[in-house]
C-alpha positions as CSV (number, residue, x, y, z in Angstrom):
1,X,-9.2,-90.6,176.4
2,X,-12.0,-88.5,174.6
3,X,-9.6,-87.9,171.2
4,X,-9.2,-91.7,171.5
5,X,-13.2,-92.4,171.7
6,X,-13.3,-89.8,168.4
7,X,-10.7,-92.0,166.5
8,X,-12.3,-95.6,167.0
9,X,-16.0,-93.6,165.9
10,X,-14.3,-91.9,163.1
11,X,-12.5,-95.2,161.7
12,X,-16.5,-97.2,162.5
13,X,-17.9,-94.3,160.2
14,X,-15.1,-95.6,156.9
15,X,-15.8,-99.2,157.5
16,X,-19.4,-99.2,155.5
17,X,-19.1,-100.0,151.5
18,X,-19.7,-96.0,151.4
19,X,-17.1,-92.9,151.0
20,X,-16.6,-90.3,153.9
21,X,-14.5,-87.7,154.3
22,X,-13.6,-84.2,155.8
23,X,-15.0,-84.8,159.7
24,X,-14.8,-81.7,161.5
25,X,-16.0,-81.6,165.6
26,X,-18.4,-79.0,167.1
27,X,-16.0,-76.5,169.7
28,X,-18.5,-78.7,172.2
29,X,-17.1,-81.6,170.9
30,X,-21.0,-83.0,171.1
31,X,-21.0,-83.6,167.3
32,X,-18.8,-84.3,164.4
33,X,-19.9,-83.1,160.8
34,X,-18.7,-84.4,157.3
35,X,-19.8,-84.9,153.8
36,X,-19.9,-88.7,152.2
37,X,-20.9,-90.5,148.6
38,X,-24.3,-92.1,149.0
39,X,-25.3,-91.6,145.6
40,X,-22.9,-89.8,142.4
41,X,-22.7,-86.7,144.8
42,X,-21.5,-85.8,148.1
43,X,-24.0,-85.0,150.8
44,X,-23.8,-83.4,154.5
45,X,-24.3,-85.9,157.8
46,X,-23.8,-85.3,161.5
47,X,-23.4,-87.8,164.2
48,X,-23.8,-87.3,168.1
49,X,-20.3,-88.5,169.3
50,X,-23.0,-89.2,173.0
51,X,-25.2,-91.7,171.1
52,X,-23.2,-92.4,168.1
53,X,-26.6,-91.8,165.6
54,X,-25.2,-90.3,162.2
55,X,-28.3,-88.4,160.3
56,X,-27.9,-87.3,156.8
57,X,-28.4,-83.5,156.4
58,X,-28.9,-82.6,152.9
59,X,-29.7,-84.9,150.1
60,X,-29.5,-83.2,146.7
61,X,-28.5,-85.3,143.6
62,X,-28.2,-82.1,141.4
63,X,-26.2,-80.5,143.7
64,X,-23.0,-81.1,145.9
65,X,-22.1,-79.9,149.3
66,X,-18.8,-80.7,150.8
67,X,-15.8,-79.7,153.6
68,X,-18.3,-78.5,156.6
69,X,-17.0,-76.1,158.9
70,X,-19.2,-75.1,162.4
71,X,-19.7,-71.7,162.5
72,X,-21.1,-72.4,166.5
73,X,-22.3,-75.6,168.1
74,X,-25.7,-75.2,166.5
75,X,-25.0,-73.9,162.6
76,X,-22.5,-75.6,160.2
77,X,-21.4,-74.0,156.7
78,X,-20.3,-75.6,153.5
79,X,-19.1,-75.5,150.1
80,X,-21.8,-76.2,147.7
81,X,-22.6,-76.4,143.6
């Protein structure tokens, strides 16, 4: 039932005129992470799977940061130029 919940919020995150990719869930599976076009570059958002608000993390037009990994439940990691 839960990996159901996570595929209906997943596909609600890639119906908006925007790009979104890479979504990778905390081990507490309270969060999922992933990088998407706003702009010409890709930036870092989280949504809580409980409340289903996304925030964006990092918003950098001169640089990109993509394919976020959770290092614990609290501190993601990225690649980044």
């Amino acid at each position: 039932m839960k990996l159901l919940f996570i595929l209906l919020l997943l596909s609600q995150l890639t119906l908006s005129a925007n790009s979104y990719f890479h979504p990778t869930l905390s081990s507490d599976g309270a969060h999922i992470a992933y990088y998407g076009y706003v702009g010409k570059t890709p930036d870092l958002f989280i949504i809580d799977i409980k409340n289903g608000t996304a925030q964006q993390l990092t918003d950098t037009p001169e640089f990109w940061e993509i394919e976020p990994r959770w290092l614990d439940n609290n501190t993601l990691y990225y690649l980044g130029g």
